[in-house]
Steps between C-alpha positions, in 0.01 A plus 500: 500500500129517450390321765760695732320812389145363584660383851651835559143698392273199728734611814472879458120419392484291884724776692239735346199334607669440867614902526094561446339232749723641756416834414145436523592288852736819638135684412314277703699531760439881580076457459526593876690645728545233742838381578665739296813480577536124445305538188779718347783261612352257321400693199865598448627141568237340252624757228850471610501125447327503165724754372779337625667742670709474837339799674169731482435758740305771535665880619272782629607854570469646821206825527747760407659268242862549629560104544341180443466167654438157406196386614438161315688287355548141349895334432625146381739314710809680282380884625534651776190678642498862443219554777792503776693767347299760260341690823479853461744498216564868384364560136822709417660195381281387306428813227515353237262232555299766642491713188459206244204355698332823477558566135434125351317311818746219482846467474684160361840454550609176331881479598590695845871505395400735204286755668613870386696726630151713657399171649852458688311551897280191359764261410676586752207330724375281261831340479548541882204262555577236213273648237557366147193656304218659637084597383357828706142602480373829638196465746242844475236527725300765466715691201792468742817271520477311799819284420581196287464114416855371414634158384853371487702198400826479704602190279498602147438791246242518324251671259177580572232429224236749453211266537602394821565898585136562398379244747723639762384829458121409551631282803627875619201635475310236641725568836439836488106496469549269774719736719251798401222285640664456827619852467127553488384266772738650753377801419151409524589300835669811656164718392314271714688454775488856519147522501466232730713681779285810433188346503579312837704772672252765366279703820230512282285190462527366166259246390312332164167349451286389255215607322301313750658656805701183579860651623811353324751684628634716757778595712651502875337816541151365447629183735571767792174689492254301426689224734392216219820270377522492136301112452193670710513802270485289173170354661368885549290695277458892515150445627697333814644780608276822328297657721094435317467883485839573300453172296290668218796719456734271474306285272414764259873560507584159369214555269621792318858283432234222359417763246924576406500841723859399612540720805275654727516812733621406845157453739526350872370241630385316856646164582527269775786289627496166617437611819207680420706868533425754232757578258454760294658506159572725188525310203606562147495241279530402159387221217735195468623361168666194397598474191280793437212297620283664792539216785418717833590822717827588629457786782734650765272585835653765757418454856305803578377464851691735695419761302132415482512466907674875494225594220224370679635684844516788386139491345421376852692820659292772264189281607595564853587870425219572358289368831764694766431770304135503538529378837742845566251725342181323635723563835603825427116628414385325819751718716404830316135437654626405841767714496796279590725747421452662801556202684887402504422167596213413234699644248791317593342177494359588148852578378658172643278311370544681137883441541489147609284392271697636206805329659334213472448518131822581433680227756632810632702468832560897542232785404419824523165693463549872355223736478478759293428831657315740209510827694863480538552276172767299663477077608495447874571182683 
């Protein structure tokens, strides 16, 4: 009798020690992210086999938690999958599963045929699909019930120990850290791609370099007006492409992030294409961190040259005003002392040439010269 106790405590003392290595393997598992799927089919079949069970599965709940669907499973030759036929399963018949998960994190249900009279939508599909005793676990990411881990023996009743629920529980929990961490990864995945279709749809040029002026990044935008390709651009540096006299500026620009001034105001800047056109640019830009480490300058650069061609045109047009105008009054004083006025045709000429000149200016294809008669006080044309 003795030695049938010390056989009896060496087994659980072995089933122990196996329910913990294959904890810590089912950990291992999940270091990454990779494969993730086929990492949880196996999780659940290594645990399912060392418990001994005849199915394990996982369930999650749809976003607006109105049904669930199982997503992973493992089953013995003697069960059925579960996979083929929990998809999109309504949670109205399962409430009180639903409840009990909620209140106690797991639910144990040791003989199916005995399940009370609250749990009569559960038996009802537990028995439906062979179920003899079942283990559920609750899975929480993020303080909220994503679903559950369940195990089932379609052969025999049973009772579950709690040692063996402990290390189920923490196998629960490993699954969910692991499901949170792809939760998080997808997340983090969809942020980028996000980014990445802004930064290379984006107008704007978008571009990084280091503290050295070596460029690291930048975007389709840059690509179409500077007319580099991305591998020539990762040989440029700003110097490449700054024009000498606006290369100070940027420089003490760069400087200022150097000393942790994170952005700076908005300041323009000359540039040249490959082609050797000008591009003019307005650039803000701003320190870049990894890992809160200061590794370069991230800027977004407008393209500015149409409206520096329209600025500088127009400062070309008062230029130009300024010298009709003395022209028309160096004109005008030169006809007072030879008395054009009284000559139609010199006075004529004076006035076309006043009125095509202006037209010029302007690009004008139609004008008209009014004078402004102070005797009468009315315009005249």
């Amino acid at each position: 009798k003795v030695h049938k106790n010390t056989s009896s405590v060496e087994q659980l003392l072995q089933h122990r020690i196996l329910l913990e290595k294959t904890c810590a393997e089912i950990s291992s598992l999940f270091l990454d992210d990779s494969d993730f799927d086929h990492k949880m089919h196996l999780a659940l079949e290594l645990i399912g086999r060392v418990q001994n069970v005849d199915r394990s599965y996982l369930c999650r709940y749809d976003l607006q938690g109105n049904a669930m669907t199982c997503t992973h499973e493992w089953h013995s030759s003697d069960a059925d999958s579960l996979m083929l036929v929990f998809q999109q399963i309504s949670l109205k018949f399962f409430p009180w599963l639903l409840q009990e998960l909620a209140l106690h994190k797991s639910v144990s249900v040791p003989d199916v045929s005995k399940m009370s009279v609250s749990a009569s939508r559960e038996q009802k599909i537990c028995t439906k699909y062979g179920m003899k005793a079942c283990l559920f676990f609750v899975l929480n990411v993020d303080h909220e019930v994503i679903g559950f881990i369940g195990f089932d023996d379609v052969k025999v009743v049973r009772e579950w120990n709690q040692e063996d629920i402990l290390v189920l529980r923490t196998v629960s929990e490993i699954m969910s850290r692991a499901l949170k961490r792809q939760k998080d990864e997808g997340a983090l995945k969809e942020s980028e791609m996000k980014y990445r279709e802004l930064f290379e749809n984006a107008n704007d040029i978008i571009y990084t370099h280091d503290f050295d002026g070596n460029f690291t990044s930048a975007n389709r935008a840059a690509e179409r007006i500077y007319g580099y390709t991305q591998p020539e651009i990762f040989k440029l540096n700003i110097r490449d492409i700054i024009d000498p006299e606006y290369l100070p500026l940027a420089l003490e620009n760069m400087k200022k992030k150097l000393h942790h001034v994170e952005m700076t105001d908005p300041y323009e800047l000359l540039t040249y294409a490959k082609d050797g056109s000008s591009v003019w640019v307005e650039v803000n830009s701003r320190i870049q961190k990894v890992h809160d480490i200061a590794v370069g300058v991230q800027g977004i650069a407008r393209d500015i040259t149409e409206r520096k061609l329209a600025e500088q045109k127009l400062v070309d047009s008062y230029r130009y005003l300024g010298i009709l105008n003395r022209k028309i009054a160096i004109l005008l004083q030169f006809g007072k002392k030879q008395r054009f006025h009284r000559n139609l045709r010199g006075e004529s000429k004076v006035y076309d040439f006043i009125l095509e000149s202006a037209m010029d200016l302007s690009h004008a294809k139609i004008g008209a010269l009014f004078l402004y008669d102070s005797q009468k006080e009315v315009f005249r044309l």
